[in-house]
N, C-alpha and C positions, 0 to 999 in steps of 0.2 A: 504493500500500500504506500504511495507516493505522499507528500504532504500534502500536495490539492487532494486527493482519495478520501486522506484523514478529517480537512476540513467541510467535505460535505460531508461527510460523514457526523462529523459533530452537529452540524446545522441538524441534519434530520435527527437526529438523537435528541437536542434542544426542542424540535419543535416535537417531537413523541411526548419530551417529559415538562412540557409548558405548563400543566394544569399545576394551578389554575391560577388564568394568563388574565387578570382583570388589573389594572395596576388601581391603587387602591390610597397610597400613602398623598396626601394633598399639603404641598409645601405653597405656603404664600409665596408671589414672585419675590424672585430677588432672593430666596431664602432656600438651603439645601436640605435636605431631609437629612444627608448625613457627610459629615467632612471626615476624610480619614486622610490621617498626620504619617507620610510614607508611605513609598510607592512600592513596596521589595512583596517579597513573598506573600505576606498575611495582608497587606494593605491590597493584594491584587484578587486575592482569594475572599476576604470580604465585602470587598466590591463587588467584586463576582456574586457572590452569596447574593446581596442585595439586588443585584438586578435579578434574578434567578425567581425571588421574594417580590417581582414585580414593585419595585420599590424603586422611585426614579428619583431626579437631581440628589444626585449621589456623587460628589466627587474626591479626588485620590490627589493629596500635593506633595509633591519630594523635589529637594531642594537640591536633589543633584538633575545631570544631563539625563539624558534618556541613554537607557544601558548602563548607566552606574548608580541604580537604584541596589541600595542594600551591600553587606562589604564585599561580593563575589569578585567584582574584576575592580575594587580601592582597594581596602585594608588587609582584607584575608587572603595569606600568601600559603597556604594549604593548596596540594597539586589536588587532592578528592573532596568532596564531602563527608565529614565524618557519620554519617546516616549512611542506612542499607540503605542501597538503588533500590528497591520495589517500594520505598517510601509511597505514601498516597494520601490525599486529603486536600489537595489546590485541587482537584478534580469535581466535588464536593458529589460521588457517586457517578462520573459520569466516566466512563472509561476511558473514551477518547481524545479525553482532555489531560490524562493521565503522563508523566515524563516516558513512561516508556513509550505510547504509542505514539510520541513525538518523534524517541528515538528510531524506533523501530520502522517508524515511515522513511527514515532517510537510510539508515544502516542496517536493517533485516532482523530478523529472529535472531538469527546465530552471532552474529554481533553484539545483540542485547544477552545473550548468552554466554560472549567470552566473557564481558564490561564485568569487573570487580565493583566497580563503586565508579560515581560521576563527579568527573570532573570540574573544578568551580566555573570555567569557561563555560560547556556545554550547559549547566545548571543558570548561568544569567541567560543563555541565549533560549532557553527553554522558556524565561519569564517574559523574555521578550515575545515569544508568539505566543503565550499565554493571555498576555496583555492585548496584543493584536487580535486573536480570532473570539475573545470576548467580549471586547470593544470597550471595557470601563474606560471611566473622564478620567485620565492621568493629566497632570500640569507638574511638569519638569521646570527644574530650575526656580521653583519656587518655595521659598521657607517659610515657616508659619512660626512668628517669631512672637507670639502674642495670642491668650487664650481667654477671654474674658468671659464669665459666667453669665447666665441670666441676671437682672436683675431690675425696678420699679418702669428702667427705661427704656428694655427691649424685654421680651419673651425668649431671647433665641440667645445665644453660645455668638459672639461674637470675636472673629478669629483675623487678627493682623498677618497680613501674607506681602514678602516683600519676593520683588524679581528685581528684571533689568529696568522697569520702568516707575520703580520706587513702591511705599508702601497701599497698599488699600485693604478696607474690611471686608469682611464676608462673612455672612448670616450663617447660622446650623440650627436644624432642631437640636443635633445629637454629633458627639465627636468621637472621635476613634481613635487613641492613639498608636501608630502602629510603626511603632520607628526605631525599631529593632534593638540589642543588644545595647546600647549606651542611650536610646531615647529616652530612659530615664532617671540618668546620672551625666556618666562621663567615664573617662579613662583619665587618669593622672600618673607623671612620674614620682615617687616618696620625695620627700621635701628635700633628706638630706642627698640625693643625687641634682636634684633642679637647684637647689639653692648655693653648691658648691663648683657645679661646672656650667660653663659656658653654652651657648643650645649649640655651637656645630660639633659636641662631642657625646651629645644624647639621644635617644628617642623612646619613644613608649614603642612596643610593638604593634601599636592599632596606629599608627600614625601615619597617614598618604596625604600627599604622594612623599614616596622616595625613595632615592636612586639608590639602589646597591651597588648599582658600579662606582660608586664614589669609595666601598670600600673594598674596590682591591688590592692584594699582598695585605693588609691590614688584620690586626689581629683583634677581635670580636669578642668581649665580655657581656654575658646573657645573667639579668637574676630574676630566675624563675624557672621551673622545669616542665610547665605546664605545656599545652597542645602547640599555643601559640610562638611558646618560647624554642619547640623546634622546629616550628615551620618556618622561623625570623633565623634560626641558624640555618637554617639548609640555604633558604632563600639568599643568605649573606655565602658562604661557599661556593655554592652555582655563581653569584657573581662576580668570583676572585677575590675573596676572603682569602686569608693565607687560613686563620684559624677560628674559631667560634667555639668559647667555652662557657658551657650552661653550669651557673652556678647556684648551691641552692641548698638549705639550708638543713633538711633530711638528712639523717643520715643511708637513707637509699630514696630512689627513685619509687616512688607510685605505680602499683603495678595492679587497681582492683579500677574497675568502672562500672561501680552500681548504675550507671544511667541504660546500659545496657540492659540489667534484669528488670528496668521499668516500663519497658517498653514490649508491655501484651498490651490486648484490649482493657482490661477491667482495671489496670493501675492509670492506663492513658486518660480514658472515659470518666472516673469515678474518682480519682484524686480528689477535686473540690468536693463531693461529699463528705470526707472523713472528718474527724472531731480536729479542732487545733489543734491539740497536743500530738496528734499523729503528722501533722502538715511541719511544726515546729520539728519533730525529730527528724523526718528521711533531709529537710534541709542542713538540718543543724550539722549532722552524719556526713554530708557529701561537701560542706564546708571544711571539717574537718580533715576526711580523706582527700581533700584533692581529686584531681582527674589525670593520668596520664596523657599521653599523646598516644592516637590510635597504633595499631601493630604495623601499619606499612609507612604511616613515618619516622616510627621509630626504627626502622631497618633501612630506611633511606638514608636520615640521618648518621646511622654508624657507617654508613658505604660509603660515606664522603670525608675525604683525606683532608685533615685538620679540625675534627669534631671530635670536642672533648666534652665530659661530666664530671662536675668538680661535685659530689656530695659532702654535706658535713661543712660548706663553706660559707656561710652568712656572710656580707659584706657591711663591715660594722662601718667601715667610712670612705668617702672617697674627696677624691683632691684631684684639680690638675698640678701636673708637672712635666714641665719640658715636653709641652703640647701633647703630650698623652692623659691617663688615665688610668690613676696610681688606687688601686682600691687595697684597702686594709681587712681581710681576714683573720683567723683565728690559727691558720696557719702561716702566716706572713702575709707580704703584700703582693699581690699583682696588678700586672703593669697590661695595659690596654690602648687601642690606636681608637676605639669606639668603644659605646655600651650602651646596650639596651635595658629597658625593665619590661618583663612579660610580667608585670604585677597586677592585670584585669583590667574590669570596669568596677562602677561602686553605681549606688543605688542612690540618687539626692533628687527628689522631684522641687523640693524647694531652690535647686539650682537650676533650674531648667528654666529659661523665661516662659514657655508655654504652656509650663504645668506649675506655674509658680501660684496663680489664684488658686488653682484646685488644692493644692499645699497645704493651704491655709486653714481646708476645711474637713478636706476628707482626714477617714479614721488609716493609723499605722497601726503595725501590728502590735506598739507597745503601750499602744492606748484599748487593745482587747485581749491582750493576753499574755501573763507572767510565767514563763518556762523555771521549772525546778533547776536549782543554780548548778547541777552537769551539765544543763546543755543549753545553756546561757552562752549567747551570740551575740553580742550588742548593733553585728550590719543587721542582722533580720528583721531587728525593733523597726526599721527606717523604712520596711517592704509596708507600701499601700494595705490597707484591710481589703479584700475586694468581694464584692458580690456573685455569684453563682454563673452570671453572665458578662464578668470580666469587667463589671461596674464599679465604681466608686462609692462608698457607702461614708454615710457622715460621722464627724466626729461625736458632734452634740446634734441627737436627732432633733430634726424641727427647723434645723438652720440653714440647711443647703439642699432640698429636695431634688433641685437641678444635678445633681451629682451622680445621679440614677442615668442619669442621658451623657453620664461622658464613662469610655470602655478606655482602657486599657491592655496590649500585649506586647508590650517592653519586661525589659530583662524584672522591670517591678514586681509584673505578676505573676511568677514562679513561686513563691511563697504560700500565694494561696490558691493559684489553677493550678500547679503542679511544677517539679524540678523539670521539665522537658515542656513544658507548656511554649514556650517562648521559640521554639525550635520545629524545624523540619518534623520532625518524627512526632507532632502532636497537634501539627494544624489540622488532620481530620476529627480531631475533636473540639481543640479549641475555637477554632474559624465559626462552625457553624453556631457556639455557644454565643460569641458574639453577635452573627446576626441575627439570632432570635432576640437576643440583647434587644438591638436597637429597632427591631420591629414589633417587639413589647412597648419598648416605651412609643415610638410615632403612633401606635395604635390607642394606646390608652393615654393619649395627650387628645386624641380627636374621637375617643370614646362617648362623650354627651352627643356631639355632633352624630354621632353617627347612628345612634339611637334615637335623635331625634327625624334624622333622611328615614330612618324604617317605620316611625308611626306615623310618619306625615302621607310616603307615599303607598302607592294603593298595590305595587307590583305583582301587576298582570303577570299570568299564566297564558289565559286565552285572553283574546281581541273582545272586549262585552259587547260590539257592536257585533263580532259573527255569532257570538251568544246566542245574544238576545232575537236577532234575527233567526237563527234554528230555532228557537224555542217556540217564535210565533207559530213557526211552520209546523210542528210539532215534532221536529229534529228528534231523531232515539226512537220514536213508535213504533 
């Protein structure tokens, strides 16, 4: 099956499974039924959802170009996806909209059969005719740098969105935010690295653009031993790195990835049911353990000449000297031409200018719930409370009801949708919880109204004029 093949194919599948095709949600002009904040994977799967829901002015902003929505072809220098290929749920039931029968239309069965796992390339480009043959309102190049609540002087979610042609508002019943891995914090270097060196002798490993070939023969100090921190070593090697050594404070490497044994149906689906104290532990547990780097980068990594693992080496301080990068150990100092920190993301909605009013109002987790002092975490107090449908629930009920109409699936809501909620391997569950989400609330915002269209009008079955006419005749006798 070729791609045109595949793409009729999906038309008639769309139009088999249309019911029921009545569009139904009524936005005032000028105003969206729903704004969703990025364009990457769940912001395109959403949208999808929604129009699918017959649910219209619905639009998708991301503040990058088109094709560099989400970190596949910026930040994330991983040659696979760390997800199985038969991954599914941007499909939302539909087969044909599925990644393999993308693949499979251009490269065959047995191809989709050698494939180990997909490649970050092939996986953006897959989003791309995802985004195409669904048709959602995607606006590139556009940031939403400003999220203003309901409130005496509008009804609606009021959203500052800046491009090339400066700032303007834009109306929402209902928001979304869906802006991946750091949409709800950031990434930062530890202080005593930023605070002690220079920026052309640092970087975080989420940081694009940047050039590796800036460091070749160059020798590579990594702190961190996480996924990231070998894929920033490999990625500096392939470029002419002389050396790249991951440093890190274990005394051995990570070698368990619970996130693996979570991933059946019934933990994917049913996570947000469970009591807090259960949601508090599998987090509190995978904080603790860390995560390795999958098995084929961590064998990539050792096949590359000048790849070292310094375990047992915390870097207790660093300094420049004589234009390098003198860091002090427990076992003496090493000397570095570069250094990176693969030290994550963090969780700060109050840092975020666009989730900075919701901040103010919505419930954290350390405002509903005190974990017995083992498995006391102080990041996880900071993760949103969220609601069943990936909503925003209030601090002090009664004071922010509008908080029910804005969702969240940033790295936030893993605490209470689930540790995998925020990833590939959970958007066939989580996506669709969202758009029930937000086709709950647009529905019971226009619930009087809509109760009032059903006693007013008279909704004929039959014509009373062909009625009433058989009946004269004595139609039926």
């Amino acid at each position: 099956m070729s791609l045109a093949a595949l793409r009729e194919r999906l038309a008639a599948d769309n139009e088999w499974l249309a019911y029921p095709a009545k569009p139904w949600a009524a936005a005032p002009a000028g105003v969206l039924n729903c704004a969703i904040v990025g364009g990457g994977q769940f912001g395109l799967t959403i949208a999808w959802g929604l129009k699918r829901e017959c649910v219209g002015a619905v639009r998708v902003f991301d503040r990058n170009p088109a094709g560099r929505e989400g970190p596949w072809t910026t930040f994330a220098r991983m040659h696979m996806l760390r997800t199985p290929k038969d991954l599914a749920g941007h499909d939302l039931g539909n087969a044909a909209l599925t990644f393999r029968a993308w693949y499979e239309a251009q490269h065959g069965r047995e191809a989709w059969q050698r494939l180990f796992r997909i490649s970050r390339q092939d996986w953006q480009a897959y989003l791309g005719w995802y985004r195409e043959v669904t048709g959602v309102d995607v606006q590139n190049e556009t940031e939403v740098v400003a999220v203003a609540p309901p409130d005496a002087s509008s009804p609606h979610f009021r959203l500052t969105v800046r491009d090339a042609t400066g700032d303007r508002v834009v109306a929402a019943r209902t928001v979304v935010f869906a802006s991946g891995a750091e949409g709800s914090g950031g990434h930062a270097v530890p202080a005593f690295i930023a605070e002690a060196l220079p920026a052309h002798l640092y970087a975080h490993t989420n940081d694009w653009p940047f050039d590796f070939a800036r460091l070749a023969d160059k020798r590579v100090g990594l702190i961190g031993a996480g996924a990231s921190s070998f894929d920033t070593a490999i990625a500096a090697l392939e470029g002419g790195a002389r050396e790249a050594v991951l440093c890190f404070r274990r005394d051995r490497l990570p070698t368990a990835n619970p996130r693996r044994w979570m991933e059946y149906a019934g933990f994917l689906a049913h996570y947000p049911e469970l009591p807090d104290a259960h949601k508090w532990a599998y987090m509190q547990r995978l904080y603790a353990l860390s995560q390795p780097p999958p098995q084929p980068t961590f064998e990539r990594a050792l096949a590359l000449p000048g790849f070292r693992m310094a375990p047992a080496t915390p870097w207790l301080a660093v300094e420049e000297h004589a234009g390098q990068v003198r860091v002090r150990t427990p076992g003496g100092w090493e000397h570095f031409d570069f250094v990176f920190a693969a030290t994550g993301i963090f969780v700060d909605l109050a840092g975020r200018p666009e989730m900075a009013q919701i901040a103010r109002h919505c419930a954290f987790w350390r405002d509903r719930y005190a974990p017995p002092p083992a498995f006391a975490e102080p990041r996880l107090g900071g993760f949103p409370y969220l609601g069943s449908h990936c909503e925003f629930t209030e601090r002090v009920a009664g004071t922010a009801p509008w908080l029910g109409r804005a969702f969240t699936i940033t790295r936030a809501a893993t605490l209470s949708m689930g540790p995998s909620a925020a990833s590939n391997s959970n958007v066939k569950y989580t996506a669709p919880r969202i758009v029930a989400g937000v086709t709950r609330a647009l529905f019971l915002d226009e619930a009087d109204a809509a109760l009032a269209q059903f006693m007013s009008e008279e909704h004929h079955e039959l014509a009373p004029a062909a009625v009433a006419a058989a009946q004269a005749q004595g139609g039926g006798e």
